[in-house]
C-alpha positions in Angstrom: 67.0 81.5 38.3 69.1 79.5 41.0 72.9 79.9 41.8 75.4 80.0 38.8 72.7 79.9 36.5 72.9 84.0 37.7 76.4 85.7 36.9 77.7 87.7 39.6 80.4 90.3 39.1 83.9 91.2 40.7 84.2 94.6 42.6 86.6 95.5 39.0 83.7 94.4 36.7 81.1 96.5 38.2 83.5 99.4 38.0 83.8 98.5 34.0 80.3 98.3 33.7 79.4 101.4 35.0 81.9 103.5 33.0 81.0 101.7 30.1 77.0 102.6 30.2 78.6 106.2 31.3 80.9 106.3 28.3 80.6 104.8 25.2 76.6 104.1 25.8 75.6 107.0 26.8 74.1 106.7 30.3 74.2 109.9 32.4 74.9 109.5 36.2 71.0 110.9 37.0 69.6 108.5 34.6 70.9 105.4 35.9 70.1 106.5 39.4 66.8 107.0 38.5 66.7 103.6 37.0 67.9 102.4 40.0 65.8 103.6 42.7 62.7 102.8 41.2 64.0 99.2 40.4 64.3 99.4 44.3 60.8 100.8 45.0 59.3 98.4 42.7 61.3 95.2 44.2 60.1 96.8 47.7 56.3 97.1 46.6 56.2 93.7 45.2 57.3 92.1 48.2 56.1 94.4 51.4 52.4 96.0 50.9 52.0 99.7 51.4 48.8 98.6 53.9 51.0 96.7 55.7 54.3 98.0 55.9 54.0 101.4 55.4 56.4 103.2 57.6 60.0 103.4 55.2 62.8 104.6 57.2 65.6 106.0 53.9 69.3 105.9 55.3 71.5 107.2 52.3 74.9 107.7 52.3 76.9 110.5 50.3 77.4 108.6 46.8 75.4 106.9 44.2 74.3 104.0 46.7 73.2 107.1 48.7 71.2 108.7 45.6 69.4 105.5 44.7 68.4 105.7 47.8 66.8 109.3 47.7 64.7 108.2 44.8 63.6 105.1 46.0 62.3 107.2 48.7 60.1 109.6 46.1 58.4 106.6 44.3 57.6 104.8 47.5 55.3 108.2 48.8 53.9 107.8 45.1 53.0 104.3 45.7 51.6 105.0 49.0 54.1 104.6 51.3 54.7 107.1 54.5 59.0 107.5 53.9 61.5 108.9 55.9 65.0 110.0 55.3 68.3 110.0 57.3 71.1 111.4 54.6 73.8 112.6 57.3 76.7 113.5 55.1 75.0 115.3 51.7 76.8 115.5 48.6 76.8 119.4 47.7 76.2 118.5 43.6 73.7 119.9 41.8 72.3 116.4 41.1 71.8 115.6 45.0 70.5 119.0 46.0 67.8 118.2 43.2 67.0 114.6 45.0 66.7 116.5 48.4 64.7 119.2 46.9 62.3 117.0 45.4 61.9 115.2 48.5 60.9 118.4 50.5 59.0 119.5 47.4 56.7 116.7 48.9 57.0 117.0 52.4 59.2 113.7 53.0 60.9 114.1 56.7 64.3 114.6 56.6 65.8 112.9 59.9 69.4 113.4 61.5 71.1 110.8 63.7 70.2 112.2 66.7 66.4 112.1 65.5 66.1 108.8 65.0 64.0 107.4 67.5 66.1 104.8 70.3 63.5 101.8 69.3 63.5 102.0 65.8 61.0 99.0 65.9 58.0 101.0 67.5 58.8 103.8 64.3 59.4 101.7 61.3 58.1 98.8 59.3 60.7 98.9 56.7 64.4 99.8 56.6 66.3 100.8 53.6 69.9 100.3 53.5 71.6 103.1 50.9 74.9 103.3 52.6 77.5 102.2 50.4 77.8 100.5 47.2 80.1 98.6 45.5 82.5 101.3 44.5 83.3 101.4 48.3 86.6 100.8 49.8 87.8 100.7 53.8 86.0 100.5 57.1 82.8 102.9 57.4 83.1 106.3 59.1 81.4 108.0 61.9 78.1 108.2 61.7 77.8 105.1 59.0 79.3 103.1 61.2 76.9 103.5 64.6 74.0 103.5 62.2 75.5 100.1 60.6 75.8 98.8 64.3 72.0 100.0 64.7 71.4 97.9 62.1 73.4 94.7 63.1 71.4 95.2 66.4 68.3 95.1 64.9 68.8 92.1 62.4 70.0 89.9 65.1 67.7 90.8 68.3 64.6 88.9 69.1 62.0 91.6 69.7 59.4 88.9 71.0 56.2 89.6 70.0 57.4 93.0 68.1 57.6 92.5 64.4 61.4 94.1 63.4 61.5 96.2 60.6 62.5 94.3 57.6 66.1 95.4 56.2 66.4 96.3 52.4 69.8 96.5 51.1 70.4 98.6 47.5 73.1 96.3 45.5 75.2 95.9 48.5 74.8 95.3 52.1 76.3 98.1 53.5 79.5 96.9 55.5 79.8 93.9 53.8 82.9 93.1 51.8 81.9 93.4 47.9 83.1 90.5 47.2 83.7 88.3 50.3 80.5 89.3 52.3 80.1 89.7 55.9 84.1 88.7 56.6 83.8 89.3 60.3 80.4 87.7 60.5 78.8 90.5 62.6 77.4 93.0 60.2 73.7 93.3 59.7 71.5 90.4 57.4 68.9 92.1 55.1 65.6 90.4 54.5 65.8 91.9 51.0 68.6 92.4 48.6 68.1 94.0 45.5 71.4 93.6 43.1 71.3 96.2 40.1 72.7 95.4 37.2 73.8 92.4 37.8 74.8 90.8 41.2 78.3 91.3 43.0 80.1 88.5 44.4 79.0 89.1 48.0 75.6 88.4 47.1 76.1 84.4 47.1 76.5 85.0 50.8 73.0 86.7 51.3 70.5 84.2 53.4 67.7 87.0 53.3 64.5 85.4 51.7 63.9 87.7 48.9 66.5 88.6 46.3 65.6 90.9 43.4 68.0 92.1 40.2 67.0 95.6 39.1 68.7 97.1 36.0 66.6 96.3 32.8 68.6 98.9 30.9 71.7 96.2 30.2 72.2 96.7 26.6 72.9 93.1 24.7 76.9 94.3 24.0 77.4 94.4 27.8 75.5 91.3 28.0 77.9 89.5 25.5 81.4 91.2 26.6 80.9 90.6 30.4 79.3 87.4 29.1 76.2 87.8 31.4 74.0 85.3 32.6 70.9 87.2 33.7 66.9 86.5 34.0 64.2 87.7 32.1 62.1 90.9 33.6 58.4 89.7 33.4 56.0 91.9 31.9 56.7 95.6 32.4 58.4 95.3 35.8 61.3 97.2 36.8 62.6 94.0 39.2 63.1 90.4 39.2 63.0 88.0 41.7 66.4 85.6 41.5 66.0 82.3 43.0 63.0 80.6 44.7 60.7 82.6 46.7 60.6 81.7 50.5 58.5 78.8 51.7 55.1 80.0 52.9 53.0 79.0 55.9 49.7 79.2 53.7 47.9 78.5 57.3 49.3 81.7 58.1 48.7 83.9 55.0 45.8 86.5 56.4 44.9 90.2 55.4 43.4 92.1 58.0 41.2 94.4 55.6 40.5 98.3 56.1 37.7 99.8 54.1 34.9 102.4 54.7 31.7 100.8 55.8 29.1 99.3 53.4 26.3 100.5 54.7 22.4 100.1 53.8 21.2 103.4 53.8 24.0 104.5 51.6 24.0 101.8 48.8 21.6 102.7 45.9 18.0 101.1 46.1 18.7 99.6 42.3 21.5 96.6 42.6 22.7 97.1 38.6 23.1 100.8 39.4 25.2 99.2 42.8 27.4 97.5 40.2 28.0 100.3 38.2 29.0 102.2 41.0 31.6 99.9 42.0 32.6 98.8 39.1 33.1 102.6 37.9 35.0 102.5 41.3 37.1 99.9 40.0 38.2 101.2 36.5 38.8 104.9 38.3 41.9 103.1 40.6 43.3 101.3 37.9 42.9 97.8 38.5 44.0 95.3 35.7 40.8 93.5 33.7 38.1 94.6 36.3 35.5 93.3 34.2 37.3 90.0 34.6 34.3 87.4 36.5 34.3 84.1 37.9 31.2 81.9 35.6 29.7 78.9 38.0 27.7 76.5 36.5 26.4 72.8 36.9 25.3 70.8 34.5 22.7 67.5 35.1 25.4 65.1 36.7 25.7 68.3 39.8 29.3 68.9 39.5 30.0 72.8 39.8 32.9 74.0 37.5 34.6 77.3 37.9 36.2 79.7 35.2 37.2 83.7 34.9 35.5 84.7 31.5 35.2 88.2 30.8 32.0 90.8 31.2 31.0 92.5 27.8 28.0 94.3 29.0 25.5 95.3 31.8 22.2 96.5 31.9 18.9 96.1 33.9 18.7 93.0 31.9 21.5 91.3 33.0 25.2 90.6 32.5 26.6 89.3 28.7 29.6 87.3 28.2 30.7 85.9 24.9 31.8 82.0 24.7 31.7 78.9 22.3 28.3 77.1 22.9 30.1 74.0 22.8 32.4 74.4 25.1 32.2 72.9 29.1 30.0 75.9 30.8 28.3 75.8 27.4 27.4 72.4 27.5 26.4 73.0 31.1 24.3 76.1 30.6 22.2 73.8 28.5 21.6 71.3 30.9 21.0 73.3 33.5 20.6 77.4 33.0 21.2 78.1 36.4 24.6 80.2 37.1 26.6 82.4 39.2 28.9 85.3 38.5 32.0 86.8 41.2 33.6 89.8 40.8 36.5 90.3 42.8 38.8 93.5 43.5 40.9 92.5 45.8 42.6 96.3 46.0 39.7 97.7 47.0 38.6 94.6 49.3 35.4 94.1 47.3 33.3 91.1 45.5 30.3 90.9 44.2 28.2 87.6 43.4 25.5 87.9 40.9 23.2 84.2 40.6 20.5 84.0 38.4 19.5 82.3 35.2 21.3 82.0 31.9 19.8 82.4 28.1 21.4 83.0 24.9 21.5 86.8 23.5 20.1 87.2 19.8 22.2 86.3 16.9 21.9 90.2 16.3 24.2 90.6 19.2 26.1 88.3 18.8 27.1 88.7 15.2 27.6 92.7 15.7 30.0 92.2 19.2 31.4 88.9 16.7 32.5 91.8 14.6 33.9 94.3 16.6 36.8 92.3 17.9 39.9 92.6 16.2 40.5 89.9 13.3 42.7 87.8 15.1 40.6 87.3 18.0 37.3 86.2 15.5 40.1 83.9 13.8 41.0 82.3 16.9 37.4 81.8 18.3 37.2 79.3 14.7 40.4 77.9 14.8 39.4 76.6 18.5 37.0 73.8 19.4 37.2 74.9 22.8 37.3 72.5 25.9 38.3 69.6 23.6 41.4 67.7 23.5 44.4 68.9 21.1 47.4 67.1 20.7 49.8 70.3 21.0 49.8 73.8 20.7 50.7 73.4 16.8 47.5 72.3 15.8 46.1 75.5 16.4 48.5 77.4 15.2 48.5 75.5 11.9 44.6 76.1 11.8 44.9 79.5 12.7 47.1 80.0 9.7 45.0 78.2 6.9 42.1 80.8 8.4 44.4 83.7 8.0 45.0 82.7 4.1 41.3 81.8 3.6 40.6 85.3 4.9 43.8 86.9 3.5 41.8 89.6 1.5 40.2 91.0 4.3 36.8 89.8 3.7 34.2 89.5 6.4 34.9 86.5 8.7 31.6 84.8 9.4 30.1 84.3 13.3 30.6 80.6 13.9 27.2 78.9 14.6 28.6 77.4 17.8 29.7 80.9 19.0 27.7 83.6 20.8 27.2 85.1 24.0 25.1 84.5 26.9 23.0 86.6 29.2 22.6 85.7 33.0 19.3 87.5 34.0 20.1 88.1 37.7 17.7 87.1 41.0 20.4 87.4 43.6 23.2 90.1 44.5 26.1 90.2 47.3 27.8 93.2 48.1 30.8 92.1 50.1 33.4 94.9 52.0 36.3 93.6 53.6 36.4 95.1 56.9 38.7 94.3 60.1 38.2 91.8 62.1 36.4 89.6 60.0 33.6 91.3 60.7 32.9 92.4 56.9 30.1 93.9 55.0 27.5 91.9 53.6 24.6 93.1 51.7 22.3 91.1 50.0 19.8 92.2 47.2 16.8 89.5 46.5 14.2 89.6 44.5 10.7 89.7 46.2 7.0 89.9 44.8 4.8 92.9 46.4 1.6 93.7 45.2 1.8 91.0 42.6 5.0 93.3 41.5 9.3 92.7 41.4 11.0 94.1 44.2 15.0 94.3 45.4 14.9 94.1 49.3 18.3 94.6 50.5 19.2 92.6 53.8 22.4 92.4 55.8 24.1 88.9 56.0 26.6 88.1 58.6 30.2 87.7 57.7 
């Protein structure tokens, strides 16, 4: 969402806001900084990568701003970041302590003013501003304003071939007038702002290329009394991102990857039992659909086409996917059975390609995985006549419901003769591991005859 399309409150209507979750709603102060600081962390993790920018410099001042701050700091060394924390003036409150002791509880550096480093440039990759919010009123005080000075400093040198520290700002930037932004035009510009709850005033004046809204917790009457214009929250995420992202350089988009060596005398002799292993690998940290493959195949006329399909099983046989024989890669795979698979985790800076050649699984397999999948999905794989042109998206859905009446008593829901699965029987493996440089790990399986017998060799290809 662009410009007034977003709602942006008045110093006073914050102030309503916040005693209205903390009053009639029900909010507690603790809860809503928790909210807060990991709406923070999240915007922060989305944007700036832990392998990258790893080094989080925390300066908190003595209020809420301040306590968002201290628990942005505790998810960021849970999502892998290295933070630090300068909090100068502590609140003595039982809530604080708690913040403070958590924070030790996991060995997070507590930094004065005097321990900050001169160059904070050489020390830091990321700089988060917790300062002062919007319930703040008046010129800061000593030490906030040197380290707000620190800050201007650092936003508006030229380091020259030194990357500054990019500047996050919780709701407001601190210094800046909450309603009028940076009146006197020589505080500090944030490359991130993240606005909580909804955006003050002075954030129409932020330049910075990444602005995020956290505070998914607005209940609807809030919404409707403050009539709030506000965006969506995709998914399950804690942020969004208001307005356009910045324009990217794609030329100058590059990852310089750091992994432990693939080596040949460590990878397992068998290539399927290599897969397993990585793939194992790949559940274990979490990653979203890692069984999620890139299909290539070519049909007679020689033009590849590309999909992500998913993998449904693995053995020394091969890998299975499950598709409509009359779709595009179907119609493909029968004029020419010839394939490749890519898995790719990019987390872990690993792919694997798999080529071989592709033949149907047994109606026995197909009909019992058919059957496994929930209803809806076996109702949908009828309703479809995938890779063919529809109208609109109410064709299917119109389909889909006369199959959910002609199926209504839960009666078995045939295997369409058009739908099955496929098995690529493999002849080829790549075992790719990003590593710096460029110079990555490549280790190729192929198949080889010895002794009138099926062999793997394993070879090393270069990068």
């Amino acid at each position: 969402m662009e410009g007034e399309a977003v709602s942006y409150l008045t110093q006073r209507e914050a102030a309503e806001v916040d005693e209205i979750l903390m009053g009639p709603l029900g909010f507690s102060v603790d809860q809503l900084m928790e909210l807060a600081g990991l709406s923070v962390a999240t915007a922060i993790a989305e944007v700036y990568k832990s392998s990258e920018y790893s080094r989080v410099l925390a300066i908190c001042g003595p209020g809420n701003n301040g306590g968002d701050g201290l628990v942005a700091a505790r998810h960021l060394h849970h999502f892998g970041y290295e933070p630090f924390v300068c909090y100068p003036k502590r609140t003595p409150k039982t809530l604080y302590n708690g913040l403070v002791t958590q924070l030790e509880s996991l060995s997070i550096p507590f930094l004065s003013v005097d321990d900050l480093p001169q160059d904070l440039t050489d020390h830091f990759d990321l700089i988060v501003d917790a300062m002062f919010g919007f319930s703040f009123h008046g010129q800061p005080r000593p030490p906030f304003d040197f380290l707000i000075q620190r800050l201007s400093s650092l936003s508006h040198a030229n380091h020259g071939p030194k990357k500054s520290p990019a500047i996050i700002s919780v709701d407001i930037p601190s210094g800046w007038h909450v309603e009028e932004g940076d009146i006197a035009g020589e505080g500090f510009k944030p490359d991130m702002l993240v606005s909580l709850t909804a955006p003050k005033l002075c954030a129409k004046k932020f330049v910075g290329p990444h602005h995020f809204l956290g505070g998914r917790f607005v209940p609807p009457s809030i919404i409707n009394n403050f009539k709030l214009q506000l965006p969506k929250y995709p998914g399950t995420s804690m942020c969004v991102r208001i307005g356009k992202p910045p324009t990217v350089d794609i030329a100058s988009l590059r990852e310089n990857y750091i992994s432990p060596e693939l080596d040949e005398n460590q990878v397992l002799s068998d290539p399927v039992a290599q897969f397993y292993k990585w793939f194992d690998e790949a559940v274990a940290a979490g990653l979203r659909e890692p069984n999620a493959m890139v299909l290539s195949t070519c049909g007679h006329e020689g033009k590849p086409s590309s999909r992500v399909v998913l993998l449904k099983g693995v053995d020394k046989e091969g890998f299975v996917w499950y598709t409509n024989y009359e779709s595009q890669k179907g119609r493909e795979l029968s004029e020419n059975p010839h394939a490749s698979l890519l898995f790719y985790w990019n987390p872990l800076n690993r792919q694997v390609r798999v080529e071989g050649i592709v033949e149907r699984v047994s109606r026995e397999e197909s009909e019992k995985y058919f059957h496994s999948r929930p209803r809806g999905s076996q109702l949908g794989a009828i309703a479809s006549k995938q890779s063919t042109v529809v109208v609109g998206r109410h064709v299917l859905h119109e389909a889909y419901k006369e199959l959910e009446k002609t199926y209504a008593d839960g009666k078995l829901i045939p295997l369409p003769e058009y739908w099955g699965g496929y098995r690529l029987k493999p002849t080829r493996f790549e075992f790719w591991q990003g590593q710096p440089s460029r110079l990555h790990d490549r280790l190729q399986y192929s198949l080889k005859v010895v002794n009138g017998n099926k062999e793997w060799h394993i070879e090393r290809l270069s990068p």
